[in-house]
C-alpha positions in Angstrom: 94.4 120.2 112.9 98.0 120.1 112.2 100.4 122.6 109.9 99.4 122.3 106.1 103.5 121.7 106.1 102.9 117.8 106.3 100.5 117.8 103.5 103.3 119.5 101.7 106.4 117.2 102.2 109.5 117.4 100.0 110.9 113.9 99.7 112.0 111.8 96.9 109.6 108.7 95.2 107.9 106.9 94.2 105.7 106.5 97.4 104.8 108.8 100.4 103.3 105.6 102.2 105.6 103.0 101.4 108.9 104.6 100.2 109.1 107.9 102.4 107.3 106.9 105.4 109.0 103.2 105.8 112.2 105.8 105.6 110.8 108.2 108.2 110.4 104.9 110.5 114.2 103.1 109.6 115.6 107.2 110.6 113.7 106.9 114.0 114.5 103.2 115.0 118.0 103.5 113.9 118.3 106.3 116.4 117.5 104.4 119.3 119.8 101.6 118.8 123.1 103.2 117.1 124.8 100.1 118.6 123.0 97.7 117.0 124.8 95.0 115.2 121.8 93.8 112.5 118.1 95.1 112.2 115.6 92.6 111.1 112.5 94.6 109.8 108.9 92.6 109.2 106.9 93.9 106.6 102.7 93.4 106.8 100.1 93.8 104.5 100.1 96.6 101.6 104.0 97.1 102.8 104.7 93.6 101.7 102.1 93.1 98.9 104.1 96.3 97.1 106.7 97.0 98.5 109.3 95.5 96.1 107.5 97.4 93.4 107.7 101.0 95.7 111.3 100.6 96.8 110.3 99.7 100.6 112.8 97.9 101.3 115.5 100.3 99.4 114.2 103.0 101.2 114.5 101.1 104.7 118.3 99.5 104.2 119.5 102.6 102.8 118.8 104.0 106.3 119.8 101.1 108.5 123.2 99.9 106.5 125.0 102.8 107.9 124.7 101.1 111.2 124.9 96.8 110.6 123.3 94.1 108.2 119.5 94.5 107.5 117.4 91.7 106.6 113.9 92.4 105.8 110.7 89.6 106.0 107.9 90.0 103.9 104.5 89.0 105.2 101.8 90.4 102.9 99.3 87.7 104.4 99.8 89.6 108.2 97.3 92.6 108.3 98.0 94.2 111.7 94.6 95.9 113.4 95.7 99.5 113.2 96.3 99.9 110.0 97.7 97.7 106.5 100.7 99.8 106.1 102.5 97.9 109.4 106.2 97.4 109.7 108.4 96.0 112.9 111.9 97.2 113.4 113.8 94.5 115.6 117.4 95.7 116.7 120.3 92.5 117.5 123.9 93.1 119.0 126.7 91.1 117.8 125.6 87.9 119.4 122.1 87.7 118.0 120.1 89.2 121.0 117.2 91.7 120.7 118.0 95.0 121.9 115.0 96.6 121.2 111.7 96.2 118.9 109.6 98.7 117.8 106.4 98.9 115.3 105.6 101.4 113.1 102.4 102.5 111.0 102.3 104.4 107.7 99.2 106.3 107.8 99.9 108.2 104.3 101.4 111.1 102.9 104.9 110.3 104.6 103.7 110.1 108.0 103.9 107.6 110.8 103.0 106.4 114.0 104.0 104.2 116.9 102.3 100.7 118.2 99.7 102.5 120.3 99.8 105.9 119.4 96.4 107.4 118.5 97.8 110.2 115.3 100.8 111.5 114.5 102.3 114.0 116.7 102.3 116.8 115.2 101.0 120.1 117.1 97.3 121.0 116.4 97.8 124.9 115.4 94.1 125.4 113.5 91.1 125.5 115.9 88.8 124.5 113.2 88.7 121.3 111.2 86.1 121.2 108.6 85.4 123.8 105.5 81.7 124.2 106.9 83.4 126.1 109.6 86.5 127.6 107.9 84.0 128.7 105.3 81.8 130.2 107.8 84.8 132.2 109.1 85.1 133.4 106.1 82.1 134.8 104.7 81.7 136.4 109.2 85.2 138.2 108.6 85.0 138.8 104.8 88.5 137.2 104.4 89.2 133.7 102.4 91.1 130.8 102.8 95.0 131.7 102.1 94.4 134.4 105.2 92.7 131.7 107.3 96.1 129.5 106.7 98.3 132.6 107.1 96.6 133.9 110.5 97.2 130.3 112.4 100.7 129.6 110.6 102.1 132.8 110.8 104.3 134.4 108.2 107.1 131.4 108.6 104.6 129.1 106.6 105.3 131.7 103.6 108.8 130.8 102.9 107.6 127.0 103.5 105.7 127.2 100.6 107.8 129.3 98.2 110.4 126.2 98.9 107.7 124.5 97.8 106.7 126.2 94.8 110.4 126.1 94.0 110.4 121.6 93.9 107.4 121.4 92.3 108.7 124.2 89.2 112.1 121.8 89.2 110.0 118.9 89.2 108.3 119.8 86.0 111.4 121.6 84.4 113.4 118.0 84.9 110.7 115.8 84.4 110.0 117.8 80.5 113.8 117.0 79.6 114.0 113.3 80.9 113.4 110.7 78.5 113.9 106.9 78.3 112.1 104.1 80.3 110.8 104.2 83.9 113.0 101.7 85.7 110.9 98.6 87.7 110.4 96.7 85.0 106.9 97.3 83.2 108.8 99.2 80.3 106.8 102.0 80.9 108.0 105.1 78.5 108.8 108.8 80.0 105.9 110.4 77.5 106.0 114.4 79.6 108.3 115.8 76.4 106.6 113.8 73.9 103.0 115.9 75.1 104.8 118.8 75.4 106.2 118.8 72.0 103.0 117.4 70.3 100.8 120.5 72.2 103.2 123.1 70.7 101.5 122.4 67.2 98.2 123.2 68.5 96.4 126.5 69.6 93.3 127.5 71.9 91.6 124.7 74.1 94.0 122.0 72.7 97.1 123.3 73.3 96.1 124.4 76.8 95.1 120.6 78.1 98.2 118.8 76.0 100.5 121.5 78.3 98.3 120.4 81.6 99.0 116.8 80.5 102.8 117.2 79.9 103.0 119.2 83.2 101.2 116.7 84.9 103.3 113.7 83.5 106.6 115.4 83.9 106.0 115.2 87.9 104.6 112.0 88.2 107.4 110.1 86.3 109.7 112.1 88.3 108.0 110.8 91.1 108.2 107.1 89.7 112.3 106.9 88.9 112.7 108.0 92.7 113.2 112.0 91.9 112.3 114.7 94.3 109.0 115.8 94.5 106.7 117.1 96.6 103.5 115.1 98.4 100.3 116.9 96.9 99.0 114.9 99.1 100.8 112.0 98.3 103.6 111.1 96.1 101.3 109.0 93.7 99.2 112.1 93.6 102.2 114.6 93.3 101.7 115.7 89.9 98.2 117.6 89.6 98.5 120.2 92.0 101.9 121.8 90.2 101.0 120.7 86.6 97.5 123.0 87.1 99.0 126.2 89.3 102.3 126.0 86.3 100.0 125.8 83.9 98.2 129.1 85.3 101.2 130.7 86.2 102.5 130.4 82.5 99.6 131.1 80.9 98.1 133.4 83.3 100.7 135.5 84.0 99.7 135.0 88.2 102.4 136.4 90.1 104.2 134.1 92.6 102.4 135.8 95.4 99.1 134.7 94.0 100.3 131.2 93.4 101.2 130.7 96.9 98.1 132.0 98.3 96.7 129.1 96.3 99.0 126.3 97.8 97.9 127.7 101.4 94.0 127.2 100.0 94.8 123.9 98.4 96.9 122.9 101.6 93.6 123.7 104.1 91.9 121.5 101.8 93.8 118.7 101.8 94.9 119.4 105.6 90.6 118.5 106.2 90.4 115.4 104.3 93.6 114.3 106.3 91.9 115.0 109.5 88.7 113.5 109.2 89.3 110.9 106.9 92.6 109.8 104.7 95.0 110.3 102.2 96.7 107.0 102.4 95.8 104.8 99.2 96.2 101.7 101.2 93.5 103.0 103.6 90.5 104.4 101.4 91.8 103.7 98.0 93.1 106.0 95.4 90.2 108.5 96.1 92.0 109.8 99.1 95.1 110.2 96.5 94.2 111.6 93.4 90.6 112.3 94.2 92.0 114.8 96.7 94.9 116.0 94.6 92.3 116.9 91.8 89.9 118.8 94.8 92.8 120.4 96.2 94.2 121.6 92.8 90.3 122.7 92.0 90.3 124.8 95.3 93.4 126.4 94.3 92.8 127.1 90.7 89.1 128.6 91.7 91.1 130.9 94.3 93.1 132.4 91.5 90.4 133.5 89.3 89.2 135.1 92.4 86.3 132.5 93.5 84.1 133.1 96.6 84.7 131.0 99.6 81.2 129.4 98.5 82.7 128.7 94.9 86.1 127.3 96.3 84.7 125.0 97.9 82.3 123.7 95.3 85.4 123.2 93.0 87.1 121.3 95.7 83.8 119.2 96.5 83.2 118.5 92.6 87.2 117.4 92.3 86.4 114.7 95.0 83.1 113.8 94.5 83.7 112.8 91.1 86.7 110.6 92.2 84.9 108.2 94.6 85.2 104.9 94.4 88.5 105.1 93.2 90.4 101.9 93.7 94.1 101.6 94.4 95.7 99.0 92.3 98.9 99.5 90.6 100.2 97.3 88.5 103.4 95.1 89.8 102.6 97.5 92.9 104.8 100.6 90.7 103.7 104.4 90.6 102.9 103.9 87.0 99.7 101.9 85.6 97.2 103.8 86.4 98.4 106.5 88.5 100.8 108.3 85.9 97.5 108.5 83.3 95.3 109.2 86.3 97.5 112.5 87.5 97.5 114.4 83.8 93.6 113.2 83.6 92.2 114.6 87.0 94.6 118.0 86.5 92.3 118.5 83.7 89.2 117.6 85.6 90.7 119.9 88.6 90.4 122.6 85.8 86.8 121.9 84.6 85.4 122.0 88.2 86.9 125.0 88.7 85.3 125.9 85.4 82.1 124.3 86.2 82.3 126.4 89.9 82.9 129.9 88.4 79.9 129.8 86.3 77.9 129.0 89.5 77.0 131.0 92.8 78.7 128.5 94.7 75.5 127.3 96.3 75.2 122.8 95.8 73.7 120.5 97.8 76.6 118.3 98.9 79.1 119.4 101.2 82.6 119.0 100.7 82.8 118.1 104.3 79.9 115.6 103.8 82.1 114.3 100.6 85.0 113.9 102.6 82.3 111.6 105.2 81.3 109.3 102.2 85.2 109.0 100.9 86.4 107.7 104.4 83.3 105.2 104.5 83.3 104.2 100.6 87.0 103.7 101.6 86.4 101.5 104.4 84.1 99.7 102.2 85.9 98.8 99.6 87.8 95.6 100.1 91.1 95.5 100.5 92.3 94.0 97.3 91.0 97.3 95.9 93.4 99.6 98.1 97.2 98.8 97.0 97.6 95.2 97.1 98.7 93.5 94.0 95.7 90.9 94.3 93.1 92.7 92.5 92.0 95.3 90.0 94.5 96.4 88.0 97.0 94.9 89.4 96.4 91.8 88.3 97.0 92.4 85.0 99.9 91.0 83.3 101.5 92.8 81.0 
């Protein structure tokens, strides 16, 4: 299992899978042929279905201009085997002639791979890869998860995640003083100051959830004008995780310490359900995006209030049990209808299965680990008009 660094990506929006990973592609086919005179790049599937509405081809031409022309095809009706987020980079010198073709694979949170690669080749530094085991580990050495993370990452991963910490604080800090409409179109308003403001007036339980939500909302539509953000695991998930820890932080008091100890347990977390199933919308549906922001969020927020190994992982289990199903369907193909509601709502669930957990002994009867099974095959159920394609759902809708 690889560094929880690639969970944790700092990148600008509105899409890990079809913004920052169609980038991450353009960057390592332009490398190859600096001498190319044009690129023409083919987009398949969920690339094409929503691309327009995620800046795919932005992101891609952005990259490639520096070096000739780009001319992008769309061809939402082509599903290639591997996965639905294909793409192929074709390279042509001055008289028209292919130099070189390559395809590529967005597989989710920013990563890609290769025509015939397996994964994504990044270095497996964790010898275990599911929370039965880590867990076990735990309760044999009496340690948790943040010293699991730290023992196979080393000390390196530390100053990884205080960078971290750092985008996601900036995120919220910009995201509360923006204000206007969300460009792409649906005339979506910026409504992070407006909650804010409006939970100012109130005290106790009420105030707290009307910060959460303004938190929450102050990433994600950061996320959906193309700000920087960071993947949580996703960039259409990016707003629980920082909108629950700042939340806790603030009200708290928890040191900074204490807050990246939780982004190392939230990372393990969300490092599993990337190895054994998905995080990529287009895959398995928005489950494997917010449904794992919200148990990764749980995991961490249940680590700060000093939660057992047993009792971590039931937050984390109830945050993505309680999210399956979830279908992928934005409207027009933008970061917006549902998923900008859909962050500030599951931050607050992330805190109420935390809630739920504490008052528990941390034993259940479903795994996270067999949650994580049931996602990947409820996501591989679901048809593919469900799992961002603009031909079903929500998406449908016109506004």
């Amino acid at each position: 299992m690889e560094s929880i660094k690639y969970i944790y990506k700092i990148g600008y929006g509105p899409s890990s899978s079809h913004t920052m990973g169609p980038k991450a592609a353009a960057e390592r086919f332009k490398a190859l042929h600096p001498g190319a005179a044009s690129f023409t790049v083919y987009l398949y599937g969920s690339l094409a279905a929503t691309g327009k509405g995620h800046m795919t081809d932005k992101a891609i031409v952005d990259v490639l201009s520096t070096v000739g022309k780009t001319s992008i095809k769309w061809e939402p009706a082509t599903v290639l085997p591997f996965h639905t987020n294909g793409m192929k980079f074709t390279a042509l010198d001055a008289q028209g002639t292919v130099m070189g073709e390559k395809t590529y694979y967005s597989i989710g949170g920013g990563d890609i791979v290769e025509e015939g690669q397996e994964r994504v080749e990044h270095p497996d530094i964790y010898k275990l890869h599911t929370i039965k085991d880590i867990k076990a580990w735990c309760q044999r050495t009496g340690r948790t998860y943040w010293e699991y993370v730290d023992q196979h990452e080393g000390s390196e991963i530390w100053d990884y995640l205080h960078e971290v910490w750092q985008v996601m604080k900036e995120s919220i800090q910009r995201g509360l003083e923006a204000e206007g409409v969300l460009p792409g179109g649906l005339g979506v308003r910026r409504k992070a100051v407006s909650y804010y403001v409006k939970s100012s007036g109130y005290t106790g339980s009420l105030k707290s959830r009307g910060t959460v939500f303004s938190y929450a909302l102050a990433v994600i539509e950061e996320n959906a004008s193309g700000g920087k953000i960071v993947t949580a695991p996703t960039c259409g998930s990016c707003g629980v995780l920082p909108a629950v820890l700042y939340h806790l932080h603030k009200t708290k008091d928890f040191s900074e310490q204490r807050i990246l100890r939780a982004l190392a347990t939230a990372g393990i977390f969300g490092n599993v359900v990337k190895a054994n199933a998905s995080v990529s919308g287009a895959e398995v549906g928005c489950q494997g995006e917010v449904g794992v922001a919200c148990a990764m969020a749980a995991a961490a927020a249940n680590q700060l209030f000093g939660g057992t190994p047993s009792q971590i992982e039931y937050s984390a289990e109830m945050g993505l049990e309680h999210h399956l199903g979830l279908t992928c369907d934005p409207v027009c193909g933008l970061v917006q209808i549902p998923c900008i509601e859909r962050n500030a709502y599951a931050a607050a669930r992330a805190l109420d299965a935390n809630l739920y957990s504490t008052f528990s002994d941390g034993q259940h009867s479903v795994s996270f680990d067999r949650i994580v099974e049931v996602m990947k095959q409820t996501g591989h159920d679901l048809p593919s008009l469900y799992k961002e394609t603009s031909q079903g759902g929500l998406a449908v809708i016109k506004k």
